[in-house]
N, C-alpha and C positions, 0 to 999 in steps of 0.2 A: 627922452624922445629918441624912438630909433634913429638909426643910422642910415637905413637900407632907404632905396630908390625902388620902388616897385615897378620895374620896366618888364617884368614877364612874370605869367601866372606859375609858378611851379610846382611840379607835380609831386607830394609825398611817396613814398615807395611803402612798402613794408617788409619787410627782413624775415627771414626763415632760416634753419640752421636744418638741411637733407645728409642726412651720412654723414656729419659732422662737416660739414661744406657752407658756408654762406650762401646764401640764395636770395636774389630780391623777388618782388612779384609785381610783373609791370602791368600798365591799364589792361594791354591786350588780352590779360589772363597767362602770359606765360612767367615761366620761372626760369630768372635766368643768375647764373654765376656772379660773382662780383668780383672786380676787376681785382683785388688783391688774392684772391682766390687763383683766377688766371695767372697772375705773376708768380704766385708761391708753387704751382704745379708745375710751372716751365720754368723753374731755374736751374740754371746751367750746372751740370756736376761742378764743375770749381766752386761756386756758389756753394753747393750743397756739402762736398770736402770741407769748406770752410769755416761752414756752421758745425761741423763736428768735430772737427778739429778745436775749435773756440770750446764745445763744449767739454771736450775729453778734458783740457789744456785746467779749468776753471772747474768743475767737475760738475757733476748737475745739479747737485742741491744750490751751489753759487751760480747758475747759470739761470735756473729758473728766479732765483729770487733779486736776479739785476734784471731781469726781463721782466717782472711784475714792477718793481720799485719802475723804469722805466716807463713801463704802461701808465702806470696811477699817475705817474708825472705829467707823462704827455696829455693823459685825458683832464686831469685842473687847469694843467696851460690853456686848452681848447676850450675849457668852458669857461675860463675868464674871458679871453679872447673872444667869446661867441657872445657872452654876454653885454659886453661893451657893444660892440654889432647892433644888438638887437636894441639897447634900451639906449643909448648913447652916454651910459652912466658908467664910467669907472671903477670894479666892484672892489671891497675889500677885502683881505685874506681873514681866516680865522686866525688864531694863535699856534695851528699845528705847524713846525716849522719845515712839511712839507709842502702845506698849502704856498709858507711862505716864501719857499723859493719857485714853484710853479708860478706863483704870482708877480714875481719879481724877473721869471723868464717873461712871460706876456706880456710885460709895459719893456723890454727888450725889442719882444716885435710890433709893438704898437707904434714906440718911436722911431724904430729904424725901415716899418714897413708900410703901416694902416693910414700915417701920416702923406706917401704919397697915393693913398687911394683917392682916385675924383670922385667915384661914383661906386659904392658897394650896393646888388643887384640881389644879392640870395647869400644867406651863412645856412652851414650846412645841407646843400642843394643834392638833391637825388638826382643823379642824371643817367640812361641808357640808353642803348639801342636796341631796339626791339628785337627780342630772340635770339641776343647774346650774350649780353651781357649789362653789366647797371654798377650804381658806384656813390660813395659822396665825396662830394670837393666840401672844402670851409670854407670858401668864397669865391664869388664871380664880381667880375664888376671892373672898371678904369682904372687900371696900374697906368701912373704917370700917362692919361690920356688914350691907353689903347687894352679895348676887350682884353681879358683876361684871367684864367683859371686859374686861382693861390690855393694853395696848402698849407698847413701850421705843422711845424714840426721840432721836438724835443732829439736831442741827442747824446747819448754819452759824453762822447769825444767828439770834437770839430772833426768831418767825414773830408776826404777826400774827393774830387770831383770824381774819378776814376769808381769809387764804389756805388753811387746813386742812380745809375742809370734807370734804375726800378722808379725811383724820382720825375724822370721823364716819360716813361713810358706813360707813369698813371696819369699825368696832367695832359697829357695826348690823349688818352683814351677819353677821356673826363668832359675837354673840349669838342671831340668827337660827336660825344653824345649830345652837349648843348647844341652844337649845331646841327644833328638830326632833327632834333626833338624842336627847337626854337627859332629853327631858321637864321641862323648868325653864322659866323665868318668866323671862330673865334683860333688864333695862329702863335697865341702866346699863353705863356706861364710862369708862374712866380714860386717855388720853394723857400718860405721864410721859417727862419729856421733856428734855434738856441741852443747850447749847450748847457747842463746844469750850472754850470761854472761860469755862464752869463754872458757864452763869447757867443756871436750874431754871426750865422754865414747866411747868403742868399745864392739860391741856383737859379737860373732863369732859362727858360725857354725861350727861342726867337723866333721870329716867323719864316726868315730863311732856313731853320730849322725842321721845323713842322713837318715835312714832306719827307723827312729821313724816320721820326722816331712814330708817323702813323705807318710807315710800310714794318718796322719794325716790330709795332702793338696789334697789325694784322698777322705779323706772322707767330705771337704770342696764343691770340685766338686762334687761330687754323691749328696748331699745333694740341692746343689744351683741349679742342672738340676732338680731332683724331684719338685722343690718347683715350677719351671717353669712351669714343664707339668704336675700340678695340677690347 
């Protein structure tokens, strides 16, 4: 039996890949960017020094192949996780012993996160703003009692608060869009988060917060359209 609370109708999106760009397509007919899209185009030269430096350091055949092993990690953590969500049944791993550590991340976030959920509203929710941009969260819904945008997230290494900021931005934008689109209020957000290695970190958004990292995810947008229509 699911999990979710159907308190809003949510709208599916549909995904296109323009010039090698992510693109969603919302009701209105437009096509618009997707929020990791925006954040990957406007990261800051240090950001970008960094990532090539990381790759020079490891070299590219070892740099592409911890960033796939990483991907496929993070996407079975997500679909156990989502599964749970959806059917209210704890699924079990196969015998691949990558299934079995993704799986064994996901009952990581389930006991240290899903557990204070009051009310899950939408797994995997498409959310945008009309003609600029669109996006998925992995869940909406009652973190300890108050609206809120969560994320599911695998990691190498336990991250530093200092590198995430990309973290904030997206559950900003994400929020943004739920309360375009659905009329809500919504001021908070949850990063739950694993490392392979089974260590739980949580970042949280606050509502006192809120009002620094949307002038911040505006000026993400205004930047990424200039860069377009130059």
């Amino acid at each position: 039996m699911t999990l979710l609370v159907k308190k809003f109708d949510y709208i599916p999106l549909s995904r296109a890949s323009i010039n090698g760009k992510r693109k969603y397509q919302t009701p209105d007919g437009g096509k618009v960017a997707s929020v990791t899209t925006i954040l990957d185009a406007t990261k800051s030269e240090e950001s970008k020094a960094g990532l090539a430096q990381w790759r020079a350091r490891v070299g590219d055949s070892a740099a592409k192949q911890i960033t796939t092993e990483a991907a496929n990690r993070g996407t079975r953590m997500h679909k156990y996780l989502e599964d749970y969500v959806e059917t209210g049944e704890w699924p079990t791993p196969g015998s691949n012993p990558y299934a079995k550590q993704s799986h064994s991340m996901a009952e990581i976030v389930r006991d240290n996160a899903l557990v204070y959920m009051d009310e899950m509203w939408g797994s995997e929710v498409n959310l945008y703003v009309p003609n600029l941009y669109a996006g998925t969260t992995d869940l909406v819904g009652l973190y300890k009692g108050n609206a809120s945008i969560c994320d599911f997230k695998q990691t190498n290494k336990p991250k530093k608060r200092e590198w995430v900021d990309d973290y904030f931005l997206q559950m900003t934008a994400y929020a943004i869009g739920h309360n375009e689109i659905y009329g809500t209020d919504i001021r908070e957000g949850h990063i739950f988060m694993c490392s392979q290695a089974g260590e739980y970190q949580q970042f949280d958004l606050w509502p006192d917060e809120f009002d620094h990292w949307k002038q911040e995810w505006w000026k993400k947008v205004y930047a990424y359209y200039e860069s377009e229509n130059t």
